[in-house]
Residue frames as a rotation matrix with the C-alpha (Angstrom) as fourth column:
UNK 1
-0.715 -0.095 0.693 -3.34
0.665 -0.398 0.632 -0.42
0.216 0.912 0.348 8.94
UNK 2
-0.295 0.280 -0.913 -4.67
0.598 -0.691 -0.405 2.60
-0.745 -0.666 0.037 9.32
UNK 3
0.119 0.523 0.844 -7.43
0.827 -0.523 0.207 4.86
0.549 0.673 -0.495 6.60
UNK 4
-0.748 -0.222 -0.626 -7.88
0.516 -0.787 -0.338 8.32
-0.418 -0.576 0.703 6.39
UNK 5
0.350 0.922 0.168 -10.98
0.847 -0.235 -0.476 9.69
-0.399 0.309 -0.863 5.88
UNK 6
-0.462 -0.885 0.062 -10.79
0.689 -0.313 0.654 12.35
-0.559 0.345 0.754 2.74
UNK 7
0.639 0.698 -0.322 -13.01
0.247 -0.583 -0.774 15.43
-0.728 0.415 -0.545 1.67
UNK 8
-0.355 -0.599 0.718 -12.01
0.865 0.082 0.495 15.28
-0.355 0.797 0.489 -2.16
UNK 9
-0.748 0.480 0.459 -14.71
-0.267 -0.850 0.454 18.00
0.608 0.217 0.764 -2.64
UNK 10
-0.374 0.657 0.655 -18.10
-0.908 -0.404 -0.113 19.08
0.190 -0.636 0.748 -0.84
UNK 11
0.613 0.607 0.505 -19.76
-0.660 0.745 -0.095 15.35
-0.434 -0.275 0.858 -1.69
UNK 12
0.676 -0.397 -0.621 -16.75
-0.236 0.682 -0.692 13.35
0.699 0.614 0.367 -3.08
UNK 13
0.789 -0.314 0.529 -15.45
-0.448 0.296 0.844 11.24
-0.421 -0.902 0.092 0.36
UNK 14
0.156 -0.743 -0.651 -12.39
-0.305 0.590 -0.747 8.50
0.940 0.315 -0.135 0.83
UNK 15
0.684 -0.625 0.377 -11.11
-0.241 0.294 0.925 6.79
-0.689 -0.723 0.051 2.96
UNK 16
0.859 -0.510 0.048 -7.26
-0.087 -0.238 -0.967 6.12
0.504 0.827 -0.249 1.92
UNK 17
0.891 -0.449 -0.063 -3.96
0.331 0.549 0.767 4.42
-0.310 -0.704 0.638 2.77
UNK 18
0.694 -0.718 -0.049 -0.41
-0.604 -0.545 -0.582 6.06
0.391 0.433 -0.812 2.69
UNK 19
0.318 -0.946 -0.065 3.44
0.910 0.286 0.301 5.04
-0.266 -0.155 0.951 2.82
UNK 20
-0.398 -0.810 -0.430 5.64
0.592 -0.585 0.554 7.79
-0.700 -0.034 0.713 2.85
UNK 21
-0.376 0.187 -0.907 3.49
-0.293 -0.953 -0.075 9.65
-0.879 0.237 0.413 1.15
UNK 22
-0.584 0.234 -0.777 2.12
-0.698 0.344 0.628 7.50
0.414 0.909 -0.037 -1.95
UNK 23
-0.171 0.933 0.317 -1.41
-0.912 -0.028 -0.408 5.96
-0.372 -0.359 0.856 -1.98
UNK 24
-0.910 -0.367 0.195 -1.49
-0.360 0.930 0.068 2.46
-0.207 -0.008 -0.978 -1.71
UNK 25
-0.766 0.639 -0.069 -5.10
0.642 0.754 -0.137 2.15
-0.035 -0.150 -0.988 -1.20
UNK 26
-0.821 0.570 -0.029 -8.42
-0.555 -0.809 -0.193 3.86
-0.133 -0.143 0.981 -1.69
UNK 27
-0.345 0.800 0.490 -12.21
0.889 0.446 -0.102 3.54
-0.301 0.400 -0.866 -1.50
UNK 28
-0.988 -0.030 -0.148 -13.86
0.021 -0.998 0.061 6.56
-0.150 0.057 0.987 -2.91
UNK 29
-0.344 0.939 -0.031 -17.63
0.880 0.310 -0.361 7.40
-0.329 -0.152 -0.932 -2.80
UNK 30
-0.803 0.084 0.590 -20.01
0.107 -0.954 0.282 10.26
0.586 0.289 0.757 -3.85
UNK 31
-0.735 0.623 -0.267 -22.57
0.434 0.130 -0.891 11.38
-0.521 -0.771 -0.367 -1.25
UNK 32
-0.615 0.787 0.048 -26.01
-0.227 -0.235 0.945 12.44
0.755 0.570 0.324 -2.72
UNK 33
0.379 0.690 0.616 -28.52
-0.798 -0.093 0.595 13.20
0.468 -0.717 0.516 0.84
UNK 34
0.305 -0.428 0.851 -28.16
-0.681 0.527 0.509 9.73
-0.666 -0.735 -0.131 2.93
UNK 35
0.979 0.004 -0.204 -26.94
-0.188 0.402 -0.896 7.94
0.078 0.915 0.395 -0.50
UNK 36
0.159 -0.987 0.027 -22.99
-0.516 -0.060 0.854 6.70
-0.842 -0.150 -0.519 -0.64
UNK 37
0.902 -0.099 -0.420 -22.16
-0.405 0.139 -0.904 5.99
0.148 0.985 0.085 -4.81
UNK 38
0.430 -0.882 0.195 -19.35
0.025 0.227 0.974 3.66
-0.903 -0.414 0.120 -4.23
UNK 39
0.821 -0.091 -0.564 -17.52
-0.540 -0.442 -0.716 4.79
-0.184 0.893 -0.412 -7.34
UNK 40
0.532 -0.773 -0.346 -14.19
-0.534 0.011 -0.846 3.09
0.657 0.635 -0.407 -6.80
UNK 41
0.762 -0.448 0.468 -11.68
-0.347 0.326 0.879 0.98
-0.547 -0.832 0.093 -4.95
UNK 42
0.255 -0.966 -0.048 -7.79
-0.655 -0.137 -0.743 0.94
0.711 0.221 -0.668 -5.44
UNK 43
0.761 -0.622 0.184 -5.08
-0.168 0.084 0.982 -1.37
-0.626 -0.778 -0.041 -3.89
UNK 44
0.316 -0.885 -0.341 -1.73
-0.933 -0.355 0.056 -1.52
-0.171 0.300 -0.938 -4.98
UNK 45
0.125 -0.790 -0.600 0.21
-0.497 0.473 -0.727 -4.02
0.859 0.389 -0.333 -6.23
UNK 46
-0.739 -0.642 0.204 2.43
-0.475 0.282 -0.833 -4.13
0.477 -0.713 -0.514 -3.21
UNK 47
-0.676 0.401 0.619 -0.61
-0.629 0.124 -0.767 -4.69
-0.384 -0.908 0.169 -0.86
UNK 48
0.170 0.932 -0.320 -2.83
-0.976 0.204 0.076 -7.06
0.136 0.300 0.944 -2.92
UNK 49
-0.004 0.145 -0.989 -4.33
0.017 0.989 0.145 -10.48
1.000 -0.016 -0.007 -1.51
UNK 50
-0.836 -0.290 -0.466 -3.90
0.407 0.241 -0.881 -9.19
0.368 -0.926 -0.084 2.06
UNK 51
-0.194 0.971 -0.141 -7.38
0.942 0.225 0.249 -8.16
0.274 -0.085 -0.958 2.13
UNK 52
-0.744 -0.174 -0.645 -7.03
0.409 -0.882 -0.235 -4.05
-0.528 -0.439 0.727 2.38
UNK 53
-0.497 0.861 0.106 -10.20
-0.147 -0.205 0.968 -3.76
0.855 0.465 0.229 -0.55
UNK 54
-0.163 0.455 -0.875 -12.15
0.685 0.691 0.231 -5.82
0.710 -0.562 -0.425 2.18
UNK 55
-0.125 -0.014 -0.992 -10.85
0.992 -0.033 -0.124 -3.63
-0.031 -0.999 0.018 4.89
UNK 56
-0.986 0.094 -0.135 -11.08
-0.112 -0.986 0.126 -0.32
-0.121 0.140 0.983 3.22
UNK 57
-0.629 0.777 0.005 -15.13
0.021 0.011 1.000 -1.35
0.777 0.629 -0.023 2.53
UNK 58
0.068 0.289 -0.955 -15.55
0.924 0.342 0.170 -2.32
0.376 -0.894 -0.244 6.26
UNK 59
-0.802 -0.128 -0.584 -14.42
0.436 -0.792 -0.427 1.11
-0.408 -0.597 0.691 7.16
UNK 60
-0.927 0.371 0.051 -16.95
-0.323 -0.863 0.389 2.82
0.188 0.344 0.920 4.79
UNK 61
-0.020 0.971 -0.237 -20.02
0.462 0.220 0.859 0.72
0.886 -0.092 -0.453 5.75
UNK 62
-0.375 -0.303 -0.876 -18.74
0.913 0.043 -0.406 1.32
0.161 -0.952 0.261 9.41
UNK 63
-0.902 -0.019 -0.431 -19.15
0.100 -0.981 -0.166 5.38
-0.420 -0.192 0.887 8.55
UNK 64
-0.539 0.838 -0.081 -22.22
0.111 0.167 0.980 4.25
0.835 0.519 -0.183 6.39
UNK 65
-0.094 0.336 -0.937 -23.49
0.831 0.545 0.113 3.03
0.549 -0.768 -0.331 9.86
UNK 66
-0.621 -0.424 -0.659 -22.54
0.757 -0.541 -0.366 6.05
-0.201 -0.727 0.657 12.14
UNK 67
-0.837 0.276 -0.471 -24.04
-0.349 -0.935 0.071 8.45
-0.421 0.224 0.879 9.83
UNK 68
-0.082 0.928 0.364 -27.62
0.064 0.370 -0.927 6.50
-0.995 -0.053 -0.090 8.81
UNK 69
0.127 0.207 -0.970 -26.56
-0.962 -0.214 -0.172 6.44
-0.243 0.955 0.172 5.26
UNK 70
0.852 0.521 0.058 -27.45
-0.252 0.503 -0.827 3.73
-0.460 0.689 0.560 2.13
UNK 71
-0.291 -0.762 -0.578 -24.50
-0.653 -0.283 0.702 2.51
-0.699 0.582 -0.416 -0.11
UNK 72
0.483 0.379 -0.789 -24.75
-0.628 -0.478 -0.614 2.48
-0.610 0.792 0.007 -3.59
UNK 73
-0.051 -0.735 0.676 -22.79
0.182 0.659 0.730 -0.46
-0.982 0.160 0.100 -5.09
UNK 74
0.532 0.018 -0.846 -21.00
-0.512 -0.789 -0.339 1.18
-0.674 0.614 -0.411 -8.24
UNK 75
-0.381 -0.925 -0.004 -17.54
-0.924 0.380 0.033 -0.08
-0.030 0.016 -0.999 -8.04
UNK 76
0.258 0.022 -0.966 -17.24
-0.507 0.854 -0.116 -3.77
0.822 0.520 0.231 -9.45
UNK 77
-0.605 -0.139 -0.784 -15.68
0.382 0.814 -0.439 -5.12
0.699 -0.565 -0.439 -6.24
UNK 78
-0.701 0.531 0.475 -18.38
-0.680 -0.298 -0.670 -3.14
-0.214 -0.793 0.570 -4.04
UNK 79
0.210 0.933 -0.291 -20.96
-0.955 0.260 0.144 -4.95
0.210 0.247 0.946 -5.93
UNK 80
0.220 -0.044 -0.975 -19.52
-0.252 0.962 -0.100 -8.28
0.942 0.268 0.201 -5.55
UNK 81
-0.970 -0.065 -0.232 -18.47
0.210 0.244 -0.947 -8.12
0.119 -0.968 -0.223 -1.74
UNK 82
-0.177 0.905 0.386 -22.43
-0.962 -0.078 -0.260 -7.09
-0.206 -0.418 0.885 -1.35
UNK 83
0.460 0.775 -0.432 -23.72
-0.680 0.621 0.390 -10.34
0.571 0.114 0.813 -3.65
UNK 84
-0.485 -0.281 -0.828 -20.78
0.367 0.794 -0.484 -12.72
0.794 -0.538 -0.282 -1.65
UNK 85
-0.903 -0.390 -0.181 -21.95
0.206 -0.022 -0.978 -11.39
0.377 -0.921 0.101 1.80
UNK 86
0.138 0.833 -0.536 -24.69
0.683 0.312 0.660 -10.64
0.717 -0.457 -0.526 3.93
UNK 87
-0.415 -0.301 -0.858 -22.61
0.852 -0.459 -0.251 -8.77
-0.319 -0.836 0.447 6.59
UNK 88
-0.994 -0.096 -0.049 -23.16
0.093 -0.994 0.057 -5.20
-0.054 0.052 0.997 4.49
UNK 89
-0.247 0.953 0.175 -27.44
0.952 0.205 0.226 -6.03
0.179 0.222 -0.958 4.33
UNK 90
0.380 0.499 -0.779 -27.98
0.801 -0.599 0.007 -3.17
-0.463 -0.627 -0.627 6.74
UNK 91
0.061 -0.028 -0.998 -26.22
-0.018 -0.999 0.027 -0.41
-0.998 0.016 -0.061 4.22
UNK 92
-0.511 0.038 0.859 -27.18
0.816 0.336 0.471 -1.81
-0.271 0.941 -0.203 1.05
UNK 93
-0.588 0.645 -0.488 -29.19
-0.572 -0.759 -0.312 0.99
-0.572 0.095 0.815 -0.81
């Protein structure tokens, strides 16, 4: 499975899973300096329980990481994959 990173506008990011053209999956974020607002996370139907929330968060800490930014836990399942885990310590904000 494969994200695409998405410039919705100047500071409003994704990352974001297609099928033939309909969006199965999204995480969506506002940037604000080295700040990521995780505002949201989408999975379909079709694709829930196979862990693609999970894997669409791993990508955005991943770019969190690369680029020396903070995330913001907005989104209800951001906040709760931060209090179950440990793994995301290093891009908590």
């Amino acid at each position: 499975m494969e994200f695409k990173l998405a410039e919705k506008s100047p500071n409003h990011f994704s990352y974001e899973y297609e099928q033939e053209g309909k969006k199965l999956a999204e995480i969506e974020w506002n940037l604000r300096g080295n700040l990521m607002d995780m505002t949201h996370t989408y999975v379909s139907d079709d694709l829930r329980g196979q862990g693609v929330a999970k894997k669409l968060l791993d990508q955005a800490a991943e770019y969190a990481r690369e680029n020396n930014y903070k995330m913001n836990a907005i989104c209800s399942y951001v906040i709760a994959a931060f209090d179950k885990s440990n793994v995301y310590d290093d891009v908590k904000a």
